[in-house]
N, C-alpha and C positions, 0 to 999 in steps of 0.2 A: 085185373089187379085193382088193388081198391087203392082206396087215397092216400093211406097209413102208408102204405108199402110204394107208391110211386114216391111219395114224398119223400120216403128213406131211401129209395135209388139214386133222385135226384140228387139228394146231400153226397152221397158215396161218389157221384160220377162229377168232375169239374165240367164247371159250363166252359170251358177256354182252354187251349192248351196251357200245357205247365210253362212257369215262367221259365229260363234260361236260368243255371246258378249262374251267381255274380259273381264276376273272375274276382279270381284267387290275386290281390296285392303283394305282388314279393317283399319280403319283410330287407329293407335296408341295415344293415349293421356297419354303425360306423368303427372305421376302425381308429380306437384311441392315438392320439399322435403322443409319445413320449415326453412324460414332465421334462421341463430345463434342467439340467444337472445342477447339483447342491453344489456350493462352492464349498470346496473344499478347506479346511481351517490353515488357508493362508496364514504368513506371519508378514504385516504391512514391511514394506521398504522399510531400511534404516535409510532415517533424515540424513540428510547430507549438510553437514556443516557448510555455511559457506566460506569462501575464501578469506582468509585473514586479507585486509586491505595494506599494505605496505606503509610504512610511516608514513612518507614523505607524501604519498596520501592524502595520510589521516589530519596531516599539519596543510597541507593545501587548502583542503575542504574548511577546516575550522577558521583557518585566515581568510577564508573568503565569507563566513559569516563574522568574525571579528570586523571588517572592513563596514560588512554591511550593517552593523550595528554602530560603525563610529560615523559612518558617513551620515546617517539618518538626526545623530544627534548633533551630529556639525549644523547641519540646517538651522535647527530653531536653534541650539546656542551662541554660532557666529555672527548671524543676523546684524546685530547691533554691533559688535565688536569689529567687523570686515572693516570699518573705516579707518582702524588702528594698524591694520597690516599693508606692509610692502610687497611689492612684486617680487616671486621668489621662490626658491623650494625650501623644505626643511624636512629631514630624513632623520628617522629617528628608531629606537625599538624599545620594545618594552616584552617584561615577561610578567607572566601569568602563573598564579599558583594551581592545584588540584582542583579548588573552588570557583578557577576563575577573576578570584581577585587579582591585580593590576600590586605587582611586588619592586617590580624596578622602572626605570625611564630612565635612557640616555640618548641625546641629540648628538647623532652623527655628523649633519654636516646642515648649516643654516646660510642660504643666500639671502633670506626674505630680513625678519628682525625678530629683536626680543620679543615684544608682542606678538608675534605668530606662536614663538616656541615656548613662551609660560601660559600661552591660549592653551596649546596643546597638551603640555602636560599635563594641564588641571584636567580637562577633558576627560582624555585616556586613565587621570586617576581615578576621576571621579562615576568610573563608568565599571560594573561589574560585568564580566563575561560568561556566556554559557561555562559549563565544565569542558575543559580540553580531554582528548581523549586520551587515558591512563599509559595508553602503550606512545602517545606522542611524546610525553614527559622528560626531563633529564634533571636528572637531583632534586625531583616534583617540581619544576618547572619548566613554560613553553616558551622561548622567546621570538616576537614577532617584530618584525621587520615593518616600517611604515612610512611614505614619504607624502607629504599635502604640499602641491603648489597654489600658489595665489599667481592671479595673472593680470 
């Protein structure tokens, strides 16, 4: 054999066995998990009105900020004036228009003295109210009930 042709044997014949084929990887298929359902074209709840609040209510609530609006201004306006009043109650009411403004004042019943109760009416005149509420009303106006002791 000459050298031409050993060489081209050699090339023909592997010097090592054949490799192994390389396992075969199972191919994974994921299976798709199902979109979220579309919502459907709902029609939103109807609002629920709330409850109408009953008058007696409606005039509670607002006499209880009326109160707290007269109490506040009693503070810095009596101040000076306290030494003019007697020991005493004076009960009195007053109505209020749609606006709030201060329409009447009458003194129901006075233990204390004149000086408490022209204190007071100037007061309660001169003092405008939130608006009452339209369903508290009677002939557009609200009247409140009010009693201030000194002691």
């Amino acid at each position: 054999m000459t050298r031409t042709s050993l060489l081209a044997l050699l090339l023909l014949v592997p010097l090592s066995a054949p490799a192994a084929p390389a396992p075969v990887k199972p191919k994974v298929i994921a299976t798709p998990t199902p979109a979220p359902a579309l919502p459907t074209e709902a029609k939103p709840a109807p609002r629920k009105r709330p409850a109408a609040k009953p008058v007696a209510t409606l005039v509670a609530e607002y006499t209880k900020g009326v109160k707290a609006t007269l109490g506040a201004r009693w503070q810095e306006a009596a101040a000076d004036k306290a030494k003019d009043f007697t020991a005493g109650s004076l009960a009195f009411t007053f109505k209020v228009d749609a606006e709030g403004k201060v329409v009447e004042f009458a003194v129901k019943n006075n233990t204390s003295n004149e000086a408490l109760a022209s204190f007071c009416e100037t007061l309660v005149k001169g003092t405008v109210f939130e608006k009452p509420p339209a369903r508290a009303l009677a002939d557009g106006q609200l009247e409140i009930p009010f009693n201030f002791t000194i002691y």
